[in-house]
N, C-alpha and C positions, 0 to 999 in steps of 0.2 A: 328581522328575525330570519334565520337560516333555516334549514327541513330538519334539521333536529327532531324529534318529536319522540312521545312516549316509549312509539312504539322498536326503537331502535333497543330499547331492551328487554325487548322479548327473550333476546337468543343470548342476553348476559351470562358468562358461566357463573356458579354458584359462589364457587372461591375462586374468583377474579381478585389478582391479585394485588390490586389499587381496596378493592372491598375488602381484603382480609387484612392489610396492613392498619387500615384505618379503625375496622373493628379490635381489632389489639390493642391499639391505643385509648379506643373507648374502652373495655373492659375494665382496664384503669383506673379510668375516671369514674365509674360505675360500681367502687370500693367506696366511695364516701356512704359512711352510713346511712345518710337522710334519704336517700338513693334507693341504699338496697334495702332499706326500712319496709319500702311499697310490698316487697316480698317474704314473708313472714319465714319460710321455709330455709331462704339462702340466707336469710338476715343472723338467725340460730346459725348455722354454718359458716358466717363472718367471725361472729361471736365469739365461738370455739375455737377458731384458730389464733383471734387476738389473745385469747386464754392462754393455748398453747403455748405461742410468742413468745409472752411475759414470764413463763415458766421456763423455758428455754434461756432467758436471758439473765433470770434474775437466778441468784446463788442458789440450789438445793441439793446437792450432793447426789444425784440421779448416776446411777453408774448406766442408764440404758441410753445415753447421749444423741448415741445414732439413729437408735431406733427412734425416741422421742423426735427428731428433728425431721426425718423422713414421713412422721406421722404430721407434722405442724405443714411441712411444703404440700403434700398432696389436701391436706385440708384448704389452703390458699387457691391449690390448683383447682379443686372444684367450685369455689366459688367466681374462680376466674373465666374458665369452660363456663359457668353460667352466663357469666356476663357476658363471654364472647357468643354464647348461639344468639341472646339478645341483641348484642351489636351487632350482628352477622345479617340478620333481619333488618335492623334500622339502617344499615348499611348500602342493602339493595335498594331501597326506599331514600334515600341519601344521594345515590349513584343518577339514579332518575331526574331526582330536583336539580342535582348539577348541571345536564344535561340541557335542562329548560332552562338555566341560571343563565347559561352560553348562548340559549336562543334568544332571550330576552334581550332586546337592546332599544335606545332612545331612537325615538321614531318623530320626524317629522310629521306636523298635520298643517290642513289648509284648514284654518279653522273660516266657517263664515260669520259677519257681524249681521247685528240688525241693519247697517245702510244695504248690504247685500255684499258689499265688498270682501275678498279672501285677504287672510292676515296667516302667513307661514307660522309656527308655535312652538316648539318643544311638544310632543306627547306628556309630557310629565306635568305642564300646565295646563291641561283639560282638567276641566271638571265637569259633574251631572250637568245635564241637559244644555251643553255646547252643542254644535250643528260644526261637523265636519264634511267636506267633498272632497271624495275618494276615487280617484281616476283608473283605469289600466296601469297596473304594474307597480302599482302604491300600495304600501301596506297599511291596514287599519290601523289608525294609532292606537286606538282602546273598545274597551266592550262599549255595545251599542246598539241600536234597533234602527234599522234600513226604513224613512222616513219617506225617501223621494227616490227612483228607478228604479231598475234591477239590472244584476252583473252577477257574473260569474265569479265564485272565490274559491282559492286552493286554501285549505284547511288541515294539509298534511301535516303542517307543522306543530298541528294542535290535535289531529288523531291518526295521524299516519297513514290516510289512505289517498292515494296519488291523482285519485278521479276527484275534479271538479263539483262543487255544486253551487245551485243558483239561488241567491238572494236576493229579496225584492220588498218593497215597500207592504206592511199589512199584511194577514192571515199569521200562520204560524213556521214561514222561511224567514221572518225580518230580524233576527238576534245575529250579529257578528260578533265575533271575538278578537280583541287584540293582537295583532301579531300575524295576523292572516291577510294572506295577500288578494287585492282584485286583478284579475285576468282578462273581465272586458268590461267594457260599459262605464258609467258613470252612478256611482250614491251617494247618495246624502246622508248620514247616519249621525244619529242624535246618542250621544255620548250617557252611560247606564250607570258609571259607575268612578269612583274617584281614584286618582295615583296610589298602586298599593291595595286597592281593593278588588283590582282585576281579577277575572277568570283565574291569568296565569298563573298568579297570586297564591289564589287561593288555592291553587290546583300541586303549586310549589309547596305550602304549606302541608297539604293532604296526604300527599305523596311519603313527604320526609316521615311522617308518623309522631309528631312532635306531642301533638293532642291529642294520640290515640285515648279517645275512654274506655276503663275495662267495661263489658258488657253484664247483664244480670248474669248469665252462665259462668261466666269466669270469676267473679266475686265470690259466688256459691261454692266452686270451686275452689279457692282462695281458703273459704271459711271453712271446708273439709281438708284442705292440707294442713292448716292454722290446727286446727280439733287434732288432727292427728300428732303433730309434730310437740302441742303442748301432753297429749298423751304418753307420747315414747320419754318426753321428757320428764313427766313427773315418774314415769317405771324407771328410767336411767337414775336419776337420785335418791331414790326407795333404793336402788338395786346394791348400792355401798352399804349401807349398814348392815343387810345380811352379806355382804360378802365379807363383810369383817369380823361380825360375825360365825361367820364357817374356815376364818382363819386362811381367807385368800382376800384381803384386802388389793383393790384396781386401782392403778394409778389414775389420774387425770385426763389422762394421753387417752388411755385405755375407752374409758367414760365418754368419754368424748368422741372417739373414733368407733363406738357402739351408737351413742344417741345419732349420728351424722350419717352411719349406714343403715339406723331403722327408718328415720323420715324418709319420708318421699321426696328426697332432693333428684332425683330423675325429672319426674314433671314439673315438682318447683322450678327446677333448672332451665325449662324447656318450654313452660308456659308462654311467658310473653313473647318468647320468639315465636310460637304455634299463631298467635291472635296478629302478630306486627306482618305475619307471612301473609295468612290470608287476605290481608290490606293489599297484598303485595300485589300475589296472584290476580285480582281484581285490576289492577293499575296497568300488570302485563296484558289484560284483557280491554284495555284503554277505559277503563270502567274506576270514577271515583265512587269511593265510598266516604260521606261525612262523619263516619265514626263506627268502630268494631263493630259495635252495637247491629249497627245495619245489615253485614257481614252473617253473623248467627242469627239475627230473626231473616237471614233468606235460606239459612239452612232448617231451618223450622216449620217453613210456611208448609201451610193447609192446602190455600185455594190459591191459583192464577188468574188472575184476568187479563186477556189479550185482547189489544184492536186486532179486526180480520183487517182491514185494510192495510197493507204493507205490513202485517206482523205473521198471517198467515195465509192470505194470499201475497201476491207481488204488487199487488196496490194500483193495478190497472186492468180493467176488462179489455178482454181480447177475442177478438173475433175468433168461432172456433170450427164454422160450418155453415153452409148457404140452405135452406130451405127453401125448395120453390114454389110454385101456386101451379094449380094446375096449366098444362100447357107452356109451361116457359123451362127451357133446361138448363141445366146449372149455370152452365160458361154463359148462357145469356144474361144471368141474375148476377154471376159475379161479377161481369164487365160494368153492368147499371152500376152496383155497387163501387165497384174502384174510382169509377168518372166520377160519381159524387164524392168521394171522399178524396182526390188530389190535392184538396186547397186545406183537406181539415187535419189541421196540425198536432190535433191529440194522440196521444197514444191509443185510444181504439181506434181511427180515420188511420190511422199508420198501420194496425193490424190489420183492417180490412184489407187493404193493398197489397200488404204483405200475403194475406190471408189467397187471393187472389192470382198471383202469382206465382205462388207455390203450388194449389190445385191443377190451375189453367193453363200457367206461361204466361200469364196476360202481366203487359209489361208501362207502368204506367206511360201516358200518352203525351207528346210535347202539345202545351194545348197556344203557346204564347201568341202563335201566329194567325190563331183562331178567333172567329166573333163569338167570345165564351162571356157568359156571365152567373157569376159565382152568387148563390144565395148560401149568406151567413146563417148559421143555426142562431137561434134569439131563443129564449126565453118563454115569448108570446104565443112562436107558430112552434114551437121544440121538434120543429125539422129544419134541414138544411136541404143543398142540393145544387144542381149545375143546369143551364140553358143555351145549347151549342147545337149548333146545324139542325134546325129540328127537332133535336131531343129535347125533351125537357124531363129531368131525373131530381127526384125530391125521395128524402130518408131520414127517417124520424119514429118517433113514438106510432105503436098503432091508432090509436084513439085521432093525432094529427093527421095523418094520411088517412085515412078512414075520412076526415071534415072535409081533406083538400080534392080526393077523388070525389065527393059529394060535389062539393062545388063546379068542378071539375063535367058532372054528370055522370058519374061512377058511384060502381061502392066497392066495402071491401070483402073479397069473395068470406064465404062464410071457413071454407077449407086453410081460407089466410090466418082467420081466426082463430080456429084450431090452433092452428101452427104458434101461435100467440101463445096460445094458454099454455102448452105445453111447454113452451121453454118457460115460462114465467114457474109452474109448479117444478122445474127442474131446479130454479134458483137463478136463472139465467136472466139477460135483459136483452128481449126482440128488439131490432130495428126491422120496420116496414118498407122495403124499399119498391116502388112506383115508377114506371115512366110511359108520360102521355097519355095519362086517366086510366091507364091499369096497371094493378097489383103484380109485382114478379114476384114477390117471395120475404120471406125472413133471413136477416142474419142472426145468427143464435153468439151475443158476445159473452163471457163467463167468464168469473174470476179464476183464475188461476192459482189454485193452492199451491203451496210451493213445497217442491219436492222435498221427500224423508219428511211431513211433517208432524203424518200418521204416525210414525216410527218413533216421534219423539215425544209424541202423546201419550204414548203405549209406555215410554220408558217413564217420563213424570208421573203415570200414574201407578207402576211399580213404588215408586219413590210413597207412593201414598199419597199424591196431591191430585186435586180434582180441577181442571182445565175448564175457562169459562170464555166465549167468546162474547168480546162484547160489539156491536156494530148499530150503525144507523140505519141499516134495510129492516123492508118487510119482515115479518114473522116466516113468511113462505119463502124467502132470500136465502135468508139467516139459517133452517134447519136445511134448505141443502146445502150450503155450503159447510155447515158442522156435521154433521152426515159424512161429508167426504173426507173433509180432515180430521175428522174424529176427537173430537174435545167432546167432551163431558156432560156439557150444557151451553147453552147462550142466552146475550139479552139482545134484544132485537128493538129497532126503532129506540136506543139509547140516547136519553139525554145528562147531562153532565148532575141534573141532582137524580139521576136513575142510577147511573155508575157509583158515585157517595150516599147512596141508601144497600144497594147491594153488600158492597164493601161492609157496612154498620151489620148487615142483618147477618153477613159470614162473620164475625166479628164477637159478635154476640153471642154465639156459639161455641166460644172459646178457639176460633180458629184465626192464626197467624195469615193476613192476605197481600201476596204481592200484586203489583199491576207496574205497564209501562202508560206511558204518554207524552208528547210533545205540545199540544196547545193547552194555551189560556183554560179552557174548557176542561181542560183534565186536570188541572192544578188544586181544582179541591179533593178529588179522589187520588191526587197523587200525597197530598198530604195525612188525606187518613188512613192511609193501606201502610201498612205496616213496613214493606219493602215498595219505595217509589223510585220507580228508575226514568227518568226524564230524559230526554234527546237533547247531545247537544245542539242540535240545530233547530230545535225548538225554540218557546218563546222563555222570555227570563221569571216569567211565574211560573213555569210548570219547571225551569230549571230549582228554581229557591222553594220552592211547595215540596220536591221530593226529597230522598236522603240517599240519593245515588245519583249520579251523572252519568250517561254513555257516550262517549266522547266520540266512536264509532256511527253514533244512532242509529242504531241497528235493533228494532224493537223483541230481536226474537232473542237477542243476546241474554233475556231475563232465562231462560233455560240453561245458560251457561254459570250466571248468577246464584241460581239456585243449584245449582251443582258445586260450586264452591263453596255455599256457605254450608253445606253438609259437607265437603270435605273437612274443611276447619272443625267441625264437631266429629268427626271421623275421629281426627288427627288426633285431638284433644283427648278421646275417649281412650283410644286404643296407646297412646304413649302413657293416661293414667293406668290402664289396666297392665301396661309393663311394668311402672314405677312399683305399683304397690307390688305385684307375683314377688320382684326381683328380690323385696326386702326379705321375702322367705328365704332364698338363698343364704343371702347374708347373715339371716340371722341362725341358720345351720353350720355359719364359720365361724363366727365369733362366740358366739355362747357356750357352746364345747371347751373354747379353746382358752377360755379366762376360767373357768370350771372342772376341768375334767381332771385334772391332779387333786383337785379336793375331793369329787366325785366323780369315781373312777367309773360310774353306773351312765355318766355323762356320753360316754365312748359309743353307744347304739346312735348317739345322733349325732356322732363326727363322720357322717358319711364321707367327707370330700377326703377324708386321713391327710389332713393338711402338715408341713413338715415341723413347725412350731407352733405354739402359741403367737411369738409375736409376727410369728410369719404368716400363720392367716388373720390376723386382726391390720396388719398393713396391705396382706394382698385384698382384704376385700376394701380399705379406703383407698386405693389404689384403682380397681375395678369401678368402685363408685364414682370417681371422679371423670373415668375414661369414656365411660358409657355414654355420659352426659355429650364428650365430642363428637361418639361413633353415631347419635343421635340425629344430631346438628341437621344432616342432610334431609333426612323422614320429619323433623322437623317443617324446615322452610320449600319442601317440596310437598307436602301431605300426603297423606294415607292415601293410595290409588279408589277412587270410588266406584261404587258398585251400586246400581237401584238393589235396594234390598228394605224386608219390612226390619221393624226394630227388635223382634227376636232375632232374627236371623242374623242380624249385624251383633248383639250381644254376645248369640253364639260363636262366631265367628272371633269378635276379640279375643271370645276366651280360650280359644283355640290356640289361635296363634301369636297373640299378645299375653297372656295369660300364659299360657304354657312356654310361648317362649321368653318371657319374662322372669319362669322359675328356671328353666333350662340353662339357659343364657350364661346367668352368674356362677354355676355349678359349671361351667365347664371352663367360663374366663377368669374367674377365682382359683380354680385347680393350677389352670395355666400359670397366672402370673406368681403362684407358690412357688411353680416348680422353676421359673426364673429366680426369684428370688434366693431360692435355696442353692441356685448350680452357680451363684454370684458372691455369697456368703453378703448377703445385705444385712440378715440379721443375725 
């Protein structure tokens, strides 16, 4: 597999033009009635122009030739503009899979037998639970779980980000994906899934939008354009007998090119492309969605739930300040502190140092040449620490230095103590650090919220959604650290049926819950939260438990999530609230304009003083048809979002969707009159 990856179409232009050529060609294909049947709106709009056609073709002595023929193409036209802002969407979603189609290629595997012996394979003859060994610079053959070592693997290819990560046998790093290359080390990985049922697979499938399901919103929707569309139609067929009666009998043409510009063929037109986009936008954000569905209930949701560890802090305590004991100064407590922590390879034993350095200048020490002997942190004694030239430096929990100066013939000063408690009620976690049976001082290590996160707490709960952290510390951990980042509420000391009780009891209140996760552990609350967004570098149950993928694993990316799928119902809302304004337009051009020679009382509501009858009855299926193009983009880009409550976004459509909806067609219906008249079209 090459570095292809998703994310190289981020920056795709909209009407690229391998995407528009191919949408053309679908809109075409998107003429078979059984197709456009799914659409009840454009289906009528097929309809009426096959009517047209037939009238056009077959003999009836029609002296309005031209007129009639110009009315039957632009009726075609707009049902083809439908299908193309359709394809136009499936296109970008199309563009994507190809992409992957190119990176995908037959991969050698070393598969191992039960003698132990390697037997080379095709990838394509793996199947579940095969035992493959993956060396440096080998790419995995297939999806799997890291069984035996750990190695480093580039992943770009699968979510576009060029930095390394480590996978390793057990916990919740051991899922690799197909396709992805190892960079060091040696694993064993036991084979998840069969030829075709891959990650990539499925990710190929997802992408294209093949099995987009429409969503409960969009149905609803559906069955309000459906209500509407059989409405204007049964007034269109009532509407001939009195007009033959009033001694203005309408052609066909006429009827038709009335029924076609009171539906709401704008969002008819516009729909599926609005729901195929939002798929889209998600996929640009290297974020699978397993179905629309998922998409609007993240534009809905209520409540969040966030892991603090790596979602809202950075997912490692970091040393942040030395505390001394009485009688010891800084630079002496930090230097104790450094020497013990040179062997300790965690990222707090690396802050300290760091931590150290930065204060003091103190630079760590070459110790190789020294009689140094390194105590491992355990478990048992939950300290660690260093024994060189005399010194003896140990650093650990209070409670353990506190036993080991006891033993030692010490204690621990009561002032040290202090210093204990107060970082502990801050949220913080002391290290005690000692040397040679007396106390120097506290390191005060603290999670580290991660920057703007206040700011974006602040914004979700504009949105109306209430922020919940959930975490495995203390109760006294836990509020300070939601304290500082400002979320809403937490659970503290969470265990996995504490996270799928919460979830049930927001649930129950009628409120829509998203949450993220990557382990085993979260795979029940990832399945009953309404929006579950799972890591890809998670485990394959917390992958298959949720109905999102982040392919990034980037846990805080649910903020972005939820901001798209209220775009998508932005979008939805505010392109319905132009469809229907606009029909008032429309129906201030035509209705005059088939009438107003009978009733001449008709003339107060020909505002537009359009230049004929059949000039504004084709300028406005002309306008109808265009609008649907000029659309396209506001379409598959969506309505810019704004936190706002749901008045205020009502408001707001009606503003400027709404009003420019009536506006709109009043000025592009004038327009294309006055072309049509300085052309003699009719």
């Amino acid at each position: 597999m090459s570095a292809t990856h998703t994310g190289t179409s981020k920056k795709r232009a909209m009407f690229e033009s391998s995407i528009v050529r191919r949408a053309a060609v679908d809109s075409l294909k998107k003429l078979n009635p059984r197709l456009q049947a799914k659409n009840p709106v454009m289906f009528v709009v097929e309809v009426g122009s096959v009517v047209t056609t037939l009238l056009l073709i077959l003999p009836h002595g029609s002296t309005h030739f031209a007129f009639n023929l110009q009315i039957t193409l632009w009726l075609w036209f707009t049902v083809l503009f439908a299908n193309f802002a359709e394809a136009m969407a499936e296109g970008r979603g199309k563009a994507q899979a190809d992409a992957l189609r190119k990176a995908k290629s037959e991969t050698t595997a070393y598969m191992l037998r039960a003698d132990g012996n390697v037997e080379e394979v095709p990838s394509s003859h793996l199947r579940v639970n095969d035992k493959v060994r993956v060396v440096a610079g080998q790419m995995i053959p297939g999806d799997g779980e890291v069984i035996e070592g750990v190695a480093s693997v580039d992943e770009s290819a699968i979510t576009g980000e060029s930095a390394p990560v480590i996978r390793e046998a057990g916990g919740d790093r051991s899922a690799v994906t197909g396709g992805t290359r190892v960079l060091s080390d040696v694993i064993v990985v036991r084979i998840t899934s069969n030829p075709g049922e891959t990650f990539l697979d499925r990710m190929i499938a997802l992408v294209e939008g093949a099995q987009r399901q429409k969503t409960p919103n969009e149905i609803a929707l559906n069955i309000l354009l459906a209500g509407l569309t059989i409405i204007f139609l049964l007034a269109v067929v009532t509407l001939e007998p009195f007009a033959v009666y009033s001694s203005a009998p309408q052609t066909v043409f006429v009827l038709i090119s009335l029924l076609v510009c009171l539906i709401p063929t704008t969002i008819g037109g516009l729909l599926s492309a609005i729901g195929i986009a939002g798929m889209d936008r998600l996929v640009q954000h290297n974020v699978l969605a397993v179905s629309g569905r998922a998409v609007e209930a993240a534009g809905d949701v209520n409540t969040l739930l966030l892991d603090k560890t790596g979602t809202i802090t950075l997912g490692n305590r970091q040393a942040s300040e030395f505390l001394t004991a009485a009688g010891v100064t800084a630079e002496e407590l930090a230097d104790a502190a450094q020497l013990s922590s040179l062997p300790d390879e965690t990222p707090e034993g690396r802050s300290i140092v760091v931590l150290a350095k930065e204060l003091y200048g103190l630079r760590g020490r070459e110790l190789a040449n020294l009689n140094v002997e390194y105590i491992p942190f355990s478990a048992l004694t939950r300290m660690s620490g260093i024994d060189m030239e005399g010194r003896s430096i140990r650093k650990g929990a209070a409670d353990a230095i506190a036993n080991y100066l006891k033993e030692n013939g010490s204690i621990l000063p009561d002032e040290v103590r202090a210093t204990v408690d107060k970082v502990a009620r801050q949220g913080g976690t002391p290290l005690v650090v000692a040397e040679n049976g007396r106390a120097l001082g506290v390191i005060h290590l603290k999670d580290i919220v991660k920057g703007g996160m206040r700011e974006r707490f602040e914004q979700l709960r504009a949105m109306g959604i209430k922020t919940i952290m959930i975490t495995g510390d203390n109760p006294l951990t836990a509020a300070a650290i939601a304290r500082e980042a400002g979320v809403d509420d937490f659970l503290a000391e969470a265990k996995p049926k504490d996270k799928m009780d919460l979830i049930k009891r927001e649930q129950a209140q009628g409120k829509l819950v998203a949450m993220t996760g990557d382990g085993t552990n979260d795979a029940p609350a990832l399945a009953q939260a309404d929006v579950g967004v799972a890591m890809n570098s998670g485990t394959q149950a917390a992958k298959e438990a949720g109905n999102m993928v982040d392919l990034d694993s980037n846990p805080t990316k649910l903020i972005e999530i939820v901001g798209i799928g209220k775009q998508l119902l932005m979008t939805r809302g505010a392109l319905t609230t132009f469809s229907i304004a606009n029909d008032v337009a429309k129906y201030f051009a035509i209705i005059p304009a088939m009438f107003m020679v009978v009733f001449p009382q008709l003339a107060i509501i020909n505002v537009m003083h359009l230049s004929s009858p059949e000039s504004a009855i084709l300028s406005a299926v002309i306008f109808n048809a265009l609008i649907i193009v000029a659309l396209i983009p506001l379409a598959l880009r969506g309505v810019k979002y704004r936190p706002m409550s749901a008045a205020a976004l009502l408001q707001r459509n009606l503003w400027v969707y709404g009003l420019g909806g009536i506006i709109a067609p009043f000025i592009g219906i004038k327009l294309i009159d006055m072309i049509i008249a300085s052309i003699h079209l009719v």
